[in-house]
DSSP file (Angstrom, degrees, kcal/mol; ACC not computed):
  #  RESIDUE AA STRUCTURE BP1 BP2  ACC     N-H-->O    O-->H-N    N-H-->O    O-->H-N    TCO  KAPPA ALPHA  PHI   PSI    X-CA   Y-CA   Z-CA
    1    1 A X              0   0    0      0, 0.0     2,-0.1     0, 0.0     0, 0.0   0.000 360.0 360.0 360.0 167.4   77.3  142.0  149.1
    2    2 A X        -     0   0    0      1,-0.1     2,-0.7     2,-0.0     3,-0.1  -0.525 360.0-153.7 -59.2 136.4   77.8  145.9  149.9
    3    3 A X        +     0   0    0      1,-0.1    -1,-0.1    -2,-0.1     4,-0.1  -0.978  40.8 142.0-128.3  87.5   78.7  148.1  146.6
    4    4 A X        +     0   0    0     -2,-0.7    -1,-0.1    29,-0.1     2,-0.1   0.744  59.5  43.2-105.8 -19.5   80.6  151.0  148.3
    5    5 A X  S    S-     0   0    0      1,-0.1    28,-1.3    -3,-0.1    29,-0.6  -0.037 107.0 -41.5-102.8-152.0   83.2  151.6  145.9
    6    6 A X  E     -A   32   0A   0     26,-0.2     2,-0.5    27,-0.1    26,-0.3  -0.605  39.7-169.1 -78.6 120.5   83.0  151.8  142.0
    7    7 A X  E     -A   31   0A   0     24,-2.7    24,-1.9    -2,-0.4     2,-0.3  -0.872  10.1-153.5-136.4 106.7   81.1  149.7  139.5
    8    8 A X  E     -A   30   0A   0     -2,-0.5     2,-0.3    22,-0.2    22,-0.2  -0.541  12.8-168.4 -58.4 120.8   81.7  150.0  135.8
    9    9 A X  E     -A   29   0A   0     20,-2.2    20,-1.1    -2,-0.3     2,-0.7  -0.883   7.5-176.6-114.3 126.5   78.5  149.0  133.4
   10   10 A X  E     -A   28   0A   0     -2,-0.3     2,-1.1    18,-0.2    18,-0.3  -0.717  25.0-161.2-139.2 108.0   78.9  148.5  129.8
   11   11 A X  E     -A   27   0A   0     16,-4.6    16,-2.2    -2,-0.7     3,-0.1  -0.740  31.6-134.9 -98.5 104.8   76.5  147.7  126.6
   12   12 A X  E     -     0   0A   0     -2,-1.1    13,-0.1    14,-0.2     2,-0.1  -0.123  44.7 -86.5 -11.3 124.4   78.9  146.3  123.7
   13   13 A X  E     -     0   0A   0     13,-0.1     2,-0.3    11,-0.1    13,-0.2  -0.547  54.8-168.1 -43.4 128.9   77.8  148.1  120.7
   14   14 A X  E     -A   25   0A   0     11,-2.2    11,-0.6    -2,-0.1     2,-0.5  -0.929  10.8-155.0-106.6 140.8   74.8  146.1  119.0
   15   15 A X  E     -A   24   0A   0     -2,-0.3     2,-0.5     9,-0.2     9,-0.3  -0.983  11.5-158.6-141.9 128.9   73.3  146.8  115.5
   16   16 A X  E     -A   23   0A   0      7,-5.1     7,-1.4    -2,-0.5     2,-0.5  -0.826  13.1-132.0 -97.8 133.7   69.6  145.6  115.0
   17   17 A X  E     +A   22   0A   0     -2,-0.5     2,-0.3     5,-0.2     5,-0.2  -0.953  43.4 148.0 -88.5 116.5   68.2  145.0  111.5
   18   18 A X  E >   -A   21   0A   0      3,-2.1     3,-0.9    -2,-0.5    35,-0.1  -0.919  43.8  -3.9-153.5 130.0   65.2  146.5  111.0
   19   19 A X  T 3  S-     0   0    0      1,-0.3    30,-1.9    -2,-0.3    34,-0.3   0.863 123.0 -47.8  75.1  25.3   62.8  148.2  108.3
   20   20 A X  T 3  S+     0   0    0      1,-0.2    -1,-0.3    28,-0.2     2,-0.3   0.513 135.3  52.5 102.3  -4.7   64.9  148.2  105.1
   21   21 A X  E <  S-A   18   0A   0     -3,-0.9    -3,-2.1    28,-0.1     2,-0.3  -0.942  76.4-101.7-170.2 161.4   67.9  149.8  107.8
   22   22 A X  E     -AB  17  46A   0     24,-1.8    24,-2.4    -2,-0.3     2,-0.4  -0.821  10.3-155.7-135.0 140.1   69.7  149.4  110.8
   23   23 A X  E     -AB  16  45A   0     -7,-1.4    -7,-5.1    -2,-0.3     2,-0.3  -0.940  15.2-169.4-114.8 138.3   69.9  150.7  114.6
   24   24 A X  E     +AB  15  44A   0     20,-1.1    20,-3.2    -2,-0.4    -9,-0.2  -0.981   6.8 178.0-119.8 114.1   72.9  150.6  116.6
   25   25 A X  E     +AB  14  43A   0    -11,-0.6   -11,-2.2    -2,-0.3     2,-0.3  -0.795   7.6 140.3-124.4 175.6   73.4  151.1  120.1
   26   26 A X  E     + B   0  42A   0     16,-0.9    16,-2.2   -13,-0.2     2,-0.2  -0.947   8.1 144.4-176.5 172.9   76.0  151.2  123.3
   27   27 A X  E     -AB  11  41A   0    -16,-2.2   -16,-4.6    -2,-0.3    14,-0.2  -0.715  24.5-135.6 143.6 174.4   76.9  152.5  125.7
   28   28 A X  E     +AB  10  40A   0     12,-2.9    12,-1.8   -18,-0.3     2,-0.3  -0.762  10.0 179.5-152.3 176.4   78.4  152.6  129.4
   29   29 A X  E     -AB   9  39A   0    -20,-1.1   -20,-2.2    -2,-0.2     2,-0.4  -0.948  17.6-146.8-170.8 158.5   77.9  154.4  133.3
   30   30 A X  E     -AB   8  38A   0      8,-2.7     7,-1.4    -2,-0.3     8,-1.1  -0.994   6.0-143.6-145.7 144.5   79.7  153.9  136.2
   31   31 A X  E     -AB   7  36A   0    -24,-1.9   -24,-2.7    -2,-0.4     2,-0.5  -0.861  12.8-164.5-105.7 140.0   78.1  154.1  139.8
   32   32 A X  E >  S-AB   6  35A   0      3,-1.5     3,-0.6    -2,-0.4   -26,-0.2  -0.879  85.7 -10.7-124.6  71.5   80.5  155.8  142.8
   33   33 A X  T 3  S-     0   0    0    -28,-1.3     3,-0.1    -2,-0.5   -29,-0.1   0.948 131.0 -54.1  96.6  47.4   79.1  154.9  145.9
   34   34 A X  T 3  S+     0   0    0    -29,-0.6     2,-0.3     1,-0.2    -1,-0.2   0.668 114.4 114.9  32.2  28.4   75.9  153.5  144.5
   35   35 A X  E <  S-B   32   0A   0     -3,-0.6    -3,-1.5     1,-0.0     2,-1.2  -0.685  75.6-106.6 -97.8 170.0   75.3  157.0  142.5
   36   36 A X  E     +B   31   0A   0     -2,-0.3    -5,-0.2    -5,-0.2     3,-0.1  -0.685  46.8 158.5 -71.1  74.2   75.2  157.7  139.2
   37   37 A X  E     +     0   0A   0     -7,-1.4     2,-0.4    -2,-1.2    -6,-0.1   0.959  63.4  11.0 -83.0 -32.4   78.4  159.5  138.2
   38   38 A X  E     +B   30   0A   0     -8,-1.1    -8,-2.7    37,-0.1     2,-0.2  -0.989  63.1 170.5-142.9 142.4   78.9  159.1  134.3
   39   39 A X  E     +B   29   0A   0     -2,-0.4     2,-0.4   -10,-0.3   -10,-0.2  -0.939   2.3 173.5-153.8 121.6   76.6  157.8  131.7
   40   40 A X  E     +B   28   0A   0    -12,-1.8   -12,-2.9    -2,-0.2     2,-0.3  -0.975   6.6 177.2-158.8 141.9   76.5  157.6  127.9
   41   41 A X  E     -BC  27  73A   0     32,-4.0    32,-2.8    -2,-0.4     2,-0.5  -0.908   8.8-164.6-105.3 135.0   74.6  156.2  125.3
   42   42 A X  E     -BC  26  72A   0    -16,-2.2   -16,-0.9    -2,-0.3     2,-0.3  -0.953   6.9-175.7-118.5 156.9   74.9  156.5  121.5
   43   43 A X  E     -BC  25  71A   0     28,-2.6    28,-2.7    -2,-0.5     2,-0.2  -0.840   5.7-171.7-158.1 106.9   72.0  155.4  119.4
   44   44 A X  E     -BC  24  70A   0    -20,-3.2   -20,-1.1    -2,-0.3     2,-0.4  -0.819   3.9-166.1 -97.2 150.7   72.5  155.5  115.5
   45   45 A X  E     +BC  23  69A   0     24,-2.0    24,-2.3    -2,-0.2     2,-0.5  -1.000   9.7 179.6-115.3 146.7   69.8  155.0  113.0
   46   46 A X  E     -BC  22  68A   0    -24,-2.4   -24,-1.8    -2,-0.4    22,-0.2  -0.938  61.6 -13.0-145.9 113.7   70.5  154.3  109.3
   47   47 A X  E     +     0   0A   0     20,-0.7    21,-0.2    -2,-0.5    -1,-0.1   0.476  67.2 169.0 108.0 -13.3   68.4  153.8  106.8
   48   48 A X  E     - C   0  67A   0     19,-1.6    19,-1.0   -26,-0.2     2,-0.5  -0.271  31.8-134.1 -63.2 152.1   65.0  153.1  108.4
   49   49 A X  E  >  - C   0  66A   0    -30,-1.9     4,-3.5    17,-0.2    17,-0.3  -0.882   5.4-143.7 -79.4 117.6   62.3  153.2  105.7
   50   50 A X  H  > S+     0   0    0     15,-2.1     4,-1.4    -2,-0.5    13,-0.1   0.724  95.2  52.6 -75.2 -11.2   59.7  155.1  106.9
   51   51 A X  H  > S+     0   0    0     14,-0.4     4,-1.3     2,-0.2    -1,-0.2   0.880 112.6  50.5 -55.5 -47.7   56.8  152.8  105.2
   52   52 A X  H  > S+     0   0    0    -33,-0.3     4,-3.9     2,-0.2     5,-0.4   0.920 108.4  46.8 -54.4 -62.9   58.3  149.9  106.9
   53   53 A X  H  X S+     0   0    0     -4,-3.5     4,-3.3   -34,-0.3    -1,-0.2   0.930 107.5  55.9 -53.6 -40.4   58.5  151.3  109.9
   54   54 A X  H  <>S+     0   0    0     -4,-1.4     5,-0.7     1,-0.3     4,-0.3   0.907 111.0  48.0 -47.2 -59.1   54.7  152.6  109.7
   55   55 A X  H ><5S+     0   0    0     -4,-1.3     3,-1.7     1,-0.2    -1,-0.3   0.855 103.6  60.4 -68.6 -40.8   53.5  148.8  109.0
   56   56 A X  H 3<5S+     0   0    0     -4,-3.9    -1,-0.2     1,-0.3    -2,-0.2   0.820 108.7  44.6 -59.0 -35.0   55.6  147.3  111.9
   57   57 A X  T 3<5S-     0   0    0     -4,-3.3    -1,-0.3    -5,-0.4    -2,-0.2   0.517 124.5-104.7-111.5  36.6   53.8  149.4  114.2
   58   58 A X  T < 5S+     0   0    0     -3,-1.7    -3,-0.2     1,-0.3     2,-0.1  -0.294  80.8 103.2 131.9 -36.2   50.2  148.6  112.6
   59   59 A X  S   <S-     0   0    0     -5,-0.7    -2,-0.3     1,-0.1    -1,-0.3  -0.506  70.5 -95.9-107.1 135.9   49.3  151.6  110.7
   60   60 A X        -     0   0    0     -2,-0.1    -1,-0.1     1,-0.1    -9,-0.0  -0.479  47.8 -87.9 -81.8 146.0   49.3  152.5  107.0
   61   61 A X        +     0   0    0    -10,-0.2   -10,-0.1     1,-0.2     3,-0.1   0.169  48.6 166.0  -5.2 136.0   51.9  154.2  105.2
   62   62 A X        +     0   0    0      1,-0.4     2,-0.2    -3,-0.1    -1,-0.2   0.371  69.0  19.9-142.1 -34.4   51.3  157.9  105.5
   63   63 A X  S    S-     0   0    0    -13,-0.1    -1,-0.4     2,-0.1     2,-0.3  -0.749  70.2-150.0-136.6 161.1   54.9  159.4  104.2
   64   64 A X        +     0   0    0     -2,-0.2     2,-0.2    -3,-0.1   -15,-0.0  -0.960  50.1  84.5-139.3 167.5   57.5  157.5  102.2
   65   65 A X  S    S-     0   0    0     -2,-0.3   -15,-2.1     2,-0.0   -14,-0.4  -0.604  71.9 -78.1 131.8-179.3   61.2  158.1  102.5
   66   66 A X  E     -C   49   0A   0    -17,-0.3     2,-0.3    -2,-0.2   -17,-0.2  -0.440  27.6-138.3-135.8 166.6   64.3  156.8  105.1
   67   67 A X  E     +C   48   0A   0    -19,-1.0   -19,-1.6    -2,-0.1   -20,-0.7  -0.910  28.5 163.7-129.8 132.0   65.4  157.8  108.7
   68   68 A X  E     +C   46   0A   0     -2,-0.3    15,-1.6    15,-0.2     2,-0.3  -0.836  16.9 103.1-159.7 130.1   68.6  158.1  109.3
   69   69 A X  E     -C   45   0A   0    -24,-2.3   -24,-2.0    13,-0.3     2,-0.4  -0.982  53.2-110.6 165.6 175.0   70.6  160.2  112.7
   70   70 A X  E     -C   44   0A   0     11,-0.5    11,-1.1    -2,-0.3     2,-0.3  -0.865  10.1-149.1-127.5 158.8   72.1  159.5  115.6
   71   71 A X  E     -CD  43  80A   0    -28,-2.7   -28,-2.6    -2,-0.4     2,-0.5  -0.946  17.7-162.8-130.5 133.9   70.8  160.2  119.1
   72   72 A X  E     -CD  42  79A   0      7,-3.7     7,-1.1    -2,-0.3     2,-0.6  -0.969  16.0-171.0-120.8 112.2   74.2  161.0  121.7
   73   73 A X  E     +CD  41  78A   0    -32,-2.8   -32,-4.0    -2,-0.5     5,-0.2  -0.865  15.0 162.7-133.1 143.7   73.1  160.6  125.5
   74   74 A X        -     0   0    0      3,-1.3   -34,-0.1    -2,-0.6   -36,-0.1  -0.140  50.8-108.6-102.8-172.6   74.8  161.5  128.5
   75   75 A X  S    S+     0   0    0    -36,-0.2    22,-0.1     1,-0.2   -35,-0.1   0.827 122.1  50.5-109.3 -38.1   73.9  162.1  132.4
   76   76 A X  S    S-     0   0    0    -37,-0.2    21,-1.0    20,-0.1     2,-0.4   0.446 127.4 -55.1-103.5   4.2   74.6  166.0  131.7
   77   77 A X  E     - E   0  96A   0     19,-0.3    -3,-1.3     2,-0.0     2,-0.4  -0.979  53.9 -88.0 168.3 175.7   72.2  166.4  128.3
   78   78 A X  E     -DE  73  95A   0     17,-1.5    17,-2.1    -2,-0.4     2,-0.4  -0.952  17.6-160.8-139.9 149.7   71.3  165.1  124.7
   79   79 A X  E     -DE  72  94A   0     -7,-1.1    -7,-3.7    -2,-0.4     2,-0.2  -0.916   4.2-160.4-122.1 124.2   72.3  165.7  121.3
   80   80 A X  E     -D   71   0A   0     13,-2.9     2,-0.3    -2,-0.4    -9,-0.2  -0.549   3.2-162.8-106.9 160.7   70.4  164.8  118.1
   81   81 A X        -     0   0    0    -11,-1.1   -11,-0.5    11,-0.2     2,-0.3  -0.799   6.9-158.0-153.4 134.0   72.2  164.6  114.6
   82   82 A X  E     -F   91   0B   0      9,-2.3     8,-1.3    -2,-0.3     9,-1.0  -0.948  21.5-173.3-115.2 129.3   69.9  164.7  111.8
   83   83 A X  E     -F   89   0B   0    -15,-1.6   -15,-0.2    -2,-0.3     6,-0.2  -0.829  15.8-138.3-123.7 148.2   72.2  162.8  108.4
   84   84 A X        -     0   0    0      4,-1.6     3,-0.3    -2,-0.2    -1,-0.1  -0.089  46.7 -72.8 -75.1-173.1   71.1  162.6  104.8
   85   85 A X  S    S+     0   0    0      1,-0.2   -18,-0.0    -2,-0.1    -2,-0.0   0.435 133.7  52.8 -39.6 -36.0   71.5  159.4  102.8
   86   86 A X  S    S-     0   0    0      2,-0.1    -1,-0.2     0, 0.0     0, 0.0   0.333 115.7-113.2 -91.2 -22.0   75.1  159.6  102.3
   87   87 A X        +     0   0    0     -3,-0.3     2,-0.8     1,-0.3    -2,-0.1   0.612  69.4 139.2  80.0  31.0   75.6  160.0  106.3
   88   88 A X        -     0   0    0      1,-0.0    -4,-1.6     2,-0.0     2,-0.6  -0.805  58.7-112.9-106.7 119.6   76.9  163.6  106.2
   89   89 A X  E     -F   83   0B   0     -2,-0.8    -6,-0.3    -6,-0.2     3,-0.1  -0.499  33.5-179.7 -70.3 124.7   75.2  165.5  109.2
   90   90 A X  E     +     0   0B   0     -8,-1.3     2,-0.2    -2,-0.6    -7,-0.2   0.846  57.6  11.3 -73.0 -38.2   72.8  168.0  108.6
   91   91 A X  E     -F   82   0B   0     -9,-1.0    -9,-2.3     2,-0.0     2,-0.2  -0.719  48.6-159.6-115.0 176.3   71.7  169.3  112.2
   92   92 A X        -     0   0    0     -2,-0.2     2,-0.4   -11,-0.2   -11,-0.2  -0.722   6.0-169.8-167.9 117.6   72.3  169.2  115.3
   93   93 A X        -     0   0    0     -2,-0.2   -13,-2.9   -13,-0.1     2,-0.4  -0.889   9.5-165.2 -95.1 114.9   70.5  169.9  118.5
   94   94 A X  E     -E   79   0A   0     -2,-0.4     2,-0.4   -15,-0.2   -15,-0.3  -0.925  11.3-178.7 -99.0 116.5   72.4  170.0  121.9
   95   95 A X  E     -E   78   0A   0    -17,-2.1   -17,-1.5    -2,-0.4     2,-0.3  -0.866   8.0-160.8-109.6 144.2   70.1  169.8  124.9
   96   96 A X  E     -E   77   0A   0     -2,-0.4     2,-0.4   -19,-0.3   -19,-0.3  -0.971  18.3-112.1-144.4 137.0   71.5  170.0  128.2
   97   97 A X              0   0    0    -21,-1.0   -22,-0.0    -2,-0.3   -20,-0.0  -0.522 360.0 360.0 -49.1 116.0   69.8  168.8  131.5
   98   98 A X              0   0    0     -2,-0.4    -1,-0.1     0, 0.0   -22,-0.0   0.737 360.0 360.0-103.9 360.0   68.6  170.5  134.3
């Protein structure tokens, strides 16, 4: 059928196990008139081992040590979080679309 009004879309938070550490994502959008009006993702990672990861995608170790930050995105930009070990943010980079 025709989608002329408003249609809310929505990813349940999900948490992946992977690499010694875990990813979590979600997120939601809603379409107005089969545009794009609002959109946002979050994507945390905690924990990855970066050996782990290195072997999953084929290639030896080169660094050891964990990954661990959040990725925030929206329609209007993104924002990175860099976290230690403990989860206490260290940076943060705001990037805005054009």
């Amino acid at each position: 059928g025709k989608l002329d009004g408003e249609l809310g879309l929505e990813l349940a938070p999900t948490k992946i196990a992977i690499a010694g550490g875990s990813i979590t994502l979600g997120g939601n959008a809603t379409l107005v008139a089969k545009k794009l009006s609002t959109a946002s993702t979050k994507i945390s990672l905690a924990g990855l081992d970066l050996a782990s990861l290195s072997l999953l995608a084929g290639r030896p170790p080169k660094v050891q040590g964990s990954l661990s930050g959040t990725l925030d995105l929206t329609k209007d930009g993104l924002v990175v979080g860099f976290h230690d070990t403990a989860g206490h943010e260290l940076h943060k980079i705001e990037i805005a679309s054009s």
